[in-house]
N, CA, C and O atoms as a Tinker XYZ file with bonds, in Angstrom:
   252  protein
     1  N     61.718000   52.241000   87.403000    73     2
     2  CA    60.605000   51.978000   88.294000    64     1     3
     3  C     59.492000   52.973000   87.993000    63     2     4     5
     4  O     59.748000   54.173000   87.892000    81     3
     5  N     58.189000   52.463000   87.840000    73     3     6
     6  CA    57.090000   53.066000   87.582000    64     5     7
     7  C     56.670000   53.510000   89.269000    63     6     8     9
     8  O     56.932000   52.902000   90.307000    81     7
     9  N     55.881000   54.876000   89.053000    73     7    10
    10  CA    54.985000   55.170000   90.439000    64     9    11
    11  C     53.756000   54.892000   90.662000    63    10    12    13
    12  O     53.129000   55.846000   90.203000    81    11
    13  N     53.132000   54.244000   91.040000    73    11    14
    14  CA    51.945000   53.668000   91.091000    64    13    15
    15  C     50.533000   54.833000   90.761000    63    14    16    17
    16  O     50.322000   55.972000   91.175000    81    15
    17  N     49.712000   53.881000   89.785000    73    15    18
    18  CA    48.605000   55.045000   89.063000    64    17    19
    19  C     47.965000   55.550000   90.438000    63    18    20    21
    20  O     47.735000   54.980000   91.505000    81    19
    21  N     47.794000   56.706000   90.026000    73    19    22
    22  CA    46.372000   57.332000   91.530000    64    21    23
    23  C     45.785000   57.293000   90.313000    63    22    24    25
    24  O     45.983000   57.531000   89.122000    81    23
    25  N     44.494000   56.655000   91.558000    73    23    26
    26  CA    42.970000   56.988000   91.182000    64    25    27
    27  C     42.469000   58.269000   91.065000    63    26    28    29
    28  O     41.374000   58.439000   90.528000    81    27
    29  N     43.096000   59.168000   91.480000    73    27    30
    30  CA    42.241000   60.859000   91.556000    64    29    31
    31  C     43.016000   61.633000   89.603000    63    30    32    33
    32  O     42.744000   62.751000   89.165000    81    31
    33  N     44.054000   60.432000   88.793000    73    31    34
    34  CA    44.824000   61.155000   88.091000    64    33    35
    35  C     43.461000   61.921000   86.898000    63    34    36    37
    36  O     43.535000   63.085000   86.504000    81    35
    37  N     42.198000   60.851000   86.469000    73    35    38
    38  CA    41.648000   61.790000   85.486000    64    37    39
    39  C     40.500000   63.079000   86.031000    63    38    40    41
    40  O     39.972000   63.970000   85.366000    81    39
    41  N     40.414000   62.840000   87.099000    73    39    42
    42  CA    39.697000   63.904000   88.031000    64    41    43
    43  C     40.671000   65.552000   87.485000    63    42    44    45
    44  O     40.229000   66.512000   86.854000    81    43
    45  N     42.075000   65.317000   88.040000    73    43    46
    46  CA    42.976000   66.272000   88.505000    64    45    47
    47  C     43.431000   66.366000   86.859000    63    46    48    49
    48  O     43.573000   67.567000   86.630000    81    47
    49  N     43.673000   65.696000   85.809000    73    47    50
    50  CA    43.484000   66.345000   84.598000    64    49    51
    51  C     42.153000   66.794000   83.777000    63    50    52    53
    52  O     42.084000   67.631000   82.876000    81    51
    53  N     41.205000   66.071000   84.293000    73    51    54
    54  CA    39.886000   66.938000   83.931000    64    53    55
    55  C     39.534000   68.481000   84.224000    63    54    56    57
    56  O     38.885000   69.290000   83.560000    81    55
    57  N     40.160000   68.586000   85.390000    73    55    58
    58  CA    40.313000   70.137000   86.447000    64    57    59
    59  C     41.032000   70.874000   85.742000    63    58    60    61
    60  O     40.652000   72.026000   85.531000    81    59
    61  N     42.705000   70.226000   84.997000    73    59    62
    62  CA    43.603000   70.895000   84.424000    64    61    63
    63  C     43.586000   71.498000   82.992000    63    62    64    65
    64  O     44.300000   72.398000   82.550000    81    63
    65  N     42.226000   70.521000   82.132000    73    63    66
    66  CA    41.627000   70.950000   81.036000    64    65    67
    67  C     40.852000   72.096000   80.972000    63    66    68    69
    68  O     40.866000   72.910000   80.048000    81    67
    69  N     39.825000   72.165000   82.493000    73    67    70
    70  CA    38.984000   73.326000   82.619000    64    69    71
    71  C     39.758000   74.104000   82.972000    63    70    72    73
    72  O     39.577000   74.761000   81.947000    81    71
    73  N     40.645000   74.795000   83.602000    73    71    74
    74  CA    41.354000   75.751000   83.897000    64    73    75
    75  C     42.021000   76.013000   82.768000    63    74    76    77
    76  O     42.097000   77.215000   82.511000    81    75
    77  N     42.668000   75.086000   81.804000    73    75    78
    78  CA    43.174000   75.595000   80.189000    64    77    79
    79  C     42.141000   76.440000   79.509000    63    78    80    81
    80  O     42.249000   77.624000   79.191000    81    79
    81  N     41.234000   75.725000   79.358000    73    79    82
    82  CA    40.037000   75.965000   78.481000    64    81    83
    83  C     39.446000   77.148000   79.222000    63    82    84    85
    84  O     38.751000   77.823000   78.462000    81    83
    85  N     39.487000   77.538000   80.248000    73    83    86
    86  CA    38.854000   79.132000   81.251000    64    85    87
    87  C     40.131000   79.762000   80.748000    63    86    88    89
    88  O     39.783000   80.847000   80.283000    81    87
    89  N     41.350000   79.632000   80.619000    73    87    90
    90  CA    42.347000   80.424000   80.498000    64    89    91
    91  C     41.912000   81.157000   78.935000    63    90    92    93
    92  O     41.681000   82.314000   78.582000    81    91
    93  N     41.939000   79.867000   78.261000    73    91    94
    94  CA    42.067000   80.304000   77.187000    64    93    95
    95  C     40.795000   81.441000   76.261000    63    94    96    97
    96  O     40.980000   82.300000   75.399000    81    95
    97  N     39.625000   80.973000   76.881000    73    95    98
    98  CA    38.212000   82.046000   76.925000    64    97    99
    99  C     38.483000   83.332000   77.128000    63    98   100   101
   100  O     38.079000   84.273000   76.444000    81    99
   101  N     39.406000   83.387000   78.396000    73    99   102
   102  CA    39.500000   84.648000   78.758000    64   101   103
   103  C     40.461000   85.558000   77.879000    63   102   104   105
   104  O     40.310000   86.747000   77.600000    81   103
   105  N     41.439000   84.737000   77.530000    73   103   106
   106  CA    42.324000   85.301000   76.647000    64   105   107
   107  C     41.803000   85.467000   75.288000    63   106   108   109
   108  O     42.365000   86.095000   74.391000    81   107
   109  N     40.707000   84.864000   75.211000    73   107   110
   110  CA    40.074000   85.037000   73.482000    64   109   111
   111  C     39.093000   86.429000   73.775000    63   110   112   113
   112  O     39.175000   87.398000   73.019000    81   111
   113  N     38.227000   86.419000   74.868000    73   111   114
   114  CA    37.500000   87.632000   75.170000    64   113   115
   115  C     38.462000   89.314000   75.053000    63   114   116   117
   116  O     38.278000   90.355000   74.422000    81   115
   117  N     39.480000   88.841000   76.008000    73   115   118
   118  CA    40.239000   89.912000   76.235000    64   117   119
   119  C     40.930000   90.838000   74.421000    63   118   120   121
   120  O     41.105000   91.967000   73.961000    81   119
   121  N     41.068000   89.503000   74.061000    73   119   122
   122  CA    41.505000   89.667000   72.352000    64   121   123
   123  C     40.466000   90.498000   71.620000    63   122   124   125
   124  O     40.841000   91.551000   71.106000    81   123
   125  N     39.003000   90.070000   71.509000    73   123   126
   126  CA    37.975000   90.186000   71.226000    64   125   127
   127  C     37.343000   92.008000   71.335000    63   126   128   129
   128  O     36.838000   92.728000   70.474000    81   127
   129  N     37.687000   92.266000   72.885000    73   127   130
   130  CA    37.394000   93.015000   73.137000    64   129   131
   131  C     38.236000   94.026000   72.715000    63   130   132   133
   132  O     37.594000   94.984000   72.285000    81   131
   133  N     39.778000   94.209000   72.667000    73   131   134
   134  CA    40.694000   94.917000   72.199000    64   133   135
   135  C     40.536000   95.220000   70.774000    63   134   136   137
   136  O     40.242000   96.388000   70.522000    81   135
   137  N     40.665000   94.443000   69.828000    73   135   138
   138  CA    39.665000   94.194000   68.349000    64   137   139
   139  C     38.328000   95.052000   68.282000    63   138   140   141
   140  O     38.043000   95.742000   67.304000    81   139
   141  N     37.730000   94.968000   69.141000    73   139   142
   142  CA    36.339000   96.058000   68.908000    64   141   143
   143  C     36.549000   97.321000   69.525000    63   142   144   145
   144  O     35.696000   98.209000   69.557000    81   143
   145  N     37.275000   97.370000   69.839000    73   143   146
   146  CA    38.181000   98.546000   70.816000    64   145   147
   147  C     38.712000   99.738000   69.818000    63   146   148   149
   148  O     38.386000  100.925000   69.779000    81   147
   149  N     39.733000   98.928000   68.957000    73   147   150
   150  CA    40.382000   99.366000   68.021000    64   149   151
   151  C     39.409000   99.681000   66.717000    63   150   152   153
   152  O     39.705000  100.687000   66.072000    81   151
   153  N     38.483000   99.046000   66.362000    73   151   154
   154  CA    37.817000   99.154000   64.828000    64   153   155
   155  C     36.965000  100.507000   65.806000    63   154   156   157
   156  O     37.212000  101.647000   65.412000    81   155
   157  N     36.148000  100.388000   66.847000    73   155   158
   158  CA    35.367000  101.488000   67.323000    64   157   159
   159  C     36.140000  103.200000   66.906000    63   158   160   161
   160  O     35.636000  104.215000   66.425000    81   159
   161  N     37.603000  102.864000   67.381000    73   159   162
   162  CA    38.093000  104.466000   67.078000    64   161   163
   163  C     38.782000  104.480000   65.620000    63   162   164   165
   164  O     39.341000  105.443000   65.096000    81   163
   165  N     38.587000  102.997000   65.011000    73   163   166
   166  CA    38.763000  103.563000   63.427000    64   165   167
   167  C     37.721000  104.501000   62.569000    63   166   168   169
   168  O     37.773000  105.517000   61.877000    81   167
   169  N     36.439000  103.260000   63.168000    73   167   170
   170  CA    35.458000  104.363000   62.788000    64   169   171
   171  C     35.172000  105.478000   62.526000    63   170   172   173
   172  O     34.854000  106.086000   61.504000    81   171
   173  N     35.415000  105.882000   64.313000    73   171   174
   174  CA    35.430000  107.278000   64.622000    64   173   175
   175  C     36.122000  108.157000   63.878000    63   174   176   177
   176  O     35.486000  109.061000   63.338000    81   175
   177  N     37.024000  108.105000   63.764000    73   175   178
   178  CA    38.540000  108.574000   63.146000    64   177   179
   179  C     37.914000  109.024000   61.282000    63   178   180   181
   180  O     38.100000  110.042000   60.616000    81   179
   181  N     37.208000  107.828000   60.986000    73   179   182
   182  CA    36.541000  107.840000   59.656000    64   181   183
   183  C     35.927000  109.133000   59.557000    63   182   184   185
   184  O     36.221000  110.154000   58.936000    81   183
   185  N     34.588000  108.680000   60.676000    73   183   186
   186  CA    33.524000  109.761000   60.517000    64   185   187
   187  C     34.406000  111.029000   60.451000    63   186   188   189
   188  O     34.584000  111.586000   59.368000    81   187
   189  N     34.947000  111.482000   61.564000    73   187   190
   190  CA    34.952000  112.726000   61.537000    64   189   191
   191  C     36.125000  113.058000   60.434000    63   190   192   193
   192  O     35.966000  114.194000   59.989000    81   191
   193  N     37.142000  112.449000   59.929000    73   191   194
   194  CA    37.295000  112.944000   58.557000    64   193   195
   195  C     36.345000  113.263000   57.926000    63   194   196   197
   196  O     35.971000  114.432000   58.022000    81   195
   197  N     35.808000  112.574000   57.284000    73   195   198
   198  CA    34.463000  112.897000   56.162000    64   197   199
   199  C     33.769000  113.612000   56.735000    63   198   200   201
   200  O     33.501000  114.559000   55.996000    81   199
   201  N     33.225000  113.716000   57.838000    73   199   202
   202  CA    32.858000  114.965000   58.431000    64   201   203
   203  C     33.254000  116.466000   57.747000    63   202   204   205
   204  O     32.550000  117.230000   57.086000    81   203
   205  N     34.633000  116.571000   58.165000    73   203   206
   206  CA    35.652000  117.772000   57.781000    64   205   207
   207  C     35.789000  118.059000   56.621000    63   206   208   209
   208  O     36.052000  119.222000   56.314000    81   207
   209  N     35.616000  116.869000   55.477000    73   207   210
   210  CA    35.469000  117.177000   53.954000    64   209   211
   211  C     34.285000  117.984000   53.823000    63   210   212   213
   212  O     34.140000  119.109000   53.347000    81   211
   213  N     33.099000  116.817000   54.576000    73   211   214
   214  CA    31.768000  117.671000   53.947000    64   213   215
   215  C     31.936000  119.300000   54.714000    63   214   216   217
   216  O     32.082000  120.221000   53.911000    81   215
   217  N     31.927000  119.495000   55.507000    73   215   218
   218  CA    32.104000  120.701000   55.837000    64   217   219
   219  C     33.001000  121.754000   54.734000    63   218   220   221
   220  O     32.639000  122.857000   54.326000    81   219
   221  N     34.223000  121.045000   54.426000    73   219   222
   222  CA    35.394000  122.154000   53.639000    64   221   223
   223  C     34.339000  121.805000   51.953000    63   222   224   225
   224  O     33.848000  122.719000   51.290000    81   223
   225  N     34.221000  120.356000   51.606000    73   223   226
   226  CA    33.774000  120.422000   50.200000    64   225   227
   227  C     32.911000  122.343000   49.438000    63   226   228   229
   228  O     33.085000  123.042000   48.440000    81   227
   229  N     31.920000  122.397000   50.842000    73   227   230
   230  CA    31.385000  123.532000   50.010000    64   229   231
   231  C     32.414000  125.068000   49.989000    63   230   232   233
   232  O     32.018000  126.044000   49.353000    81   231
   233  N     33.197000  125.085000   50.445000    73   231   234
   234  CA    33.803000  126.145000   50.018000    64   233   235
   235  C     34.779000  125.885000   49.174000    63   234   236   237
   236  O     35.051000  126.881000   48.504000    81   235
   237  N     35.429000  124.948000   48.922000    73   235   238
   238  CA    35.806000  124.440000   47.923000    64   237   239
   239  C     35.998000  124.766000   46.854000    63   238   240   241
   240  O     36.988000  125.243000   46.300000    81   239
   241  N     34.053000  124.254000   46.190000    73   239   242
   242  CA    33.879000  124.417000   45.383000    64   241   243
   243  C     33.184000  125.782000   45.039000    63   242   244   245
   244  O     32.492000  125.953000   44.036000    81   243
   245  N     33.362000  126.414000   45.671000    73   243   246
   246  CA    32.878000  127.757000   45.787000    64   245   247
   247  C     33.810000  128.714000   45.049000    63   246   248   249
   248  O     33.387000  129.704000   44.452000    81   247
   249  N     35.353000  128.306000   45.132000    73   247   250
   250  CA    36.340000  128.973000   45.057000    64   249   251
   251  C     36.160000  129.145000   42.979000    63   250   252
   252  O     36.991000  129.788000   42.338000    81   251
């Protein structure tokens, strides 16, 4: 036995698409943001190595 179609069914999956599709934004932002999160203190991490070279390079070569 079938249950009879409701009329409200593509309303209430149209609703269920936008709430996927908001889920899934947020979870791409949240991604997004963690990703620029992480390269920001690679950077960092960069600079101030090379920083510490240029600083040591001249005594270095001093030696």
């Amino acid at each position: 036995m079938r249950i009879a179609y409701c009329e409200d069914e593509p309303a209430q999956r149209s609703r269920m698409e936008m709430l996927l599709r908001t889920f899934a934004e947020r979870k791409n932002i949240e991604y997004r943001n963690q990703l620029l999160a992480r390269q920001v203190e690679e950077v960092q991490n960069i600079y101030l190595t090379m920083r510490g070279w240029r600083h040591d390079y001249p005594i270095i070569c001093s030696r």
